[in-house]
N, C-alpha and C positions, 0 to 999 in steps of 0.2 A: 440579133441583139447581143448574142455574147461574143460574136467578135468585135463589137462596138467596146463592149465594156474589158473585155482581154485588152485590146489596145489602148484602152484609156488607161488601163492601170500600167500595161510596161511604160506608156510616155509618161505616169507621175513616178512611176518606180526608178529611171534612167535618170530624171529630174532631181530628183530626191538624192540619189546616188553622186552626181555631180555637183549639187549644192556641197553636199557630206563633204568631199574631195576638196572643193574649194577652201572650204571651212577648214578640214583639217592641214591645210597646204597652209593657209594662214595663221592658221594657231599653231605653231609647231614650237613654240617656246615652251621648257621645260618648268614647272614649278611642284614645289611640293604645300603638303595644303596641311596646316597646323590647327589644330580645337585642346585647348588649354596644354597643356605638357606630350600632347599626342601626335608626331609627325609623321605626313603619311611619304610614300615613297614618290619621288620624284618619275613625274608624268606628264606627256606634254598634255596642254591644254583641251585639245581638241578630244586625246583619252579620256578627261575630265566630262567633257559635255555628255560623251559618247556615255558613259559611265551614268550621270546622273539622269540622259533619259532613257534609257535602257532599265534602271532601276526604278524610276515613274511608270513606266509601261507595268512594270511587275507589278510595284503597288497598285495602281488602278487596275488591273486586271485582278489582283486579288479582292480591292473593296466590290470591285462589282461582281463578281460571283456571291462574293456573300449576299449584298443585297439582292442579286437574284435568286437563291435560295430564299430568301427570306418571303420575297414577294411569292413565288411560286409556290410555297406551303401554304402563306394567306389564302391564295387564290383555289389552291385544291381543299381547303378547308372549308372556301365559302360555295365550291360547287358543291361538296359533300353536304353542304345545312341544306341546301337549295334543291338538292336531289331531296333530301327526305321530307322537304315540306311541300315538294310536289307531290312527293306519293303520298303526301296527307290530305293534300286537296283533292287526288283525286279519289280515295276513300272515302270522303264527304261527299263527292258532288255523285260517286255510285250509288253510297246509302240514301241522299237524296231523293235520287232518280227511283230507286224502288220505293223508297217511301211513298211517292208520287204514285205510281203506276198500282199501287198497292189502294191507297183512295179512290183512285179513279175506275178503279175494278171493282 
């Protein structure tokens, strides 16, 4: 099974790679990219893509850590209630039990 899954990944990795090549063999025209009086340095196209999902990977790798953090504290928060209201029940259901055994003696 993991040489299944080893091969599966170099054939979308080599795939992936020659899209990329394509892509940037096509986009190889230079532009520079202007946001009100702020001009950035001239860079072909294909730098551009390369740049802005390279920069989304980061971002979404950073929102989702947080919200895994965040989830994972909920989650060890609500084992720890859940832990102690098991050990409540079963202090109940011991005091119970000898209540019982205690009438019936």
């Amino acid at each position: 099974m993991n040489f299944i899954k080893r091969t599966v990944f170099i054939l979308v990795a080599f795939v992936a790679a020659a899209v990329a090549l394509l892509a940037a063999a096509d986009n190889s025209d230079e532009v520079a990219l202007k946001f009100l009086e702020w001009e950035s340095p001239v860079w072909p196209i294909s730098w551009w893509i390369l740049t802005a999902f390279v920069v989304g990977v980061l971002f979404g790798t950073a929102l989702n850590l947080v919200s895994d953090t965040r989830l994972r504290m909920n989650v060890r928060k609500a084992n720890k209630t859940a832990a102690g209201r098991t050990r409540e029940l079963d202090q109940v259901k011991a005091s119970s039990t000898e209540v019982q055994v205690t009438d019936n003696g």
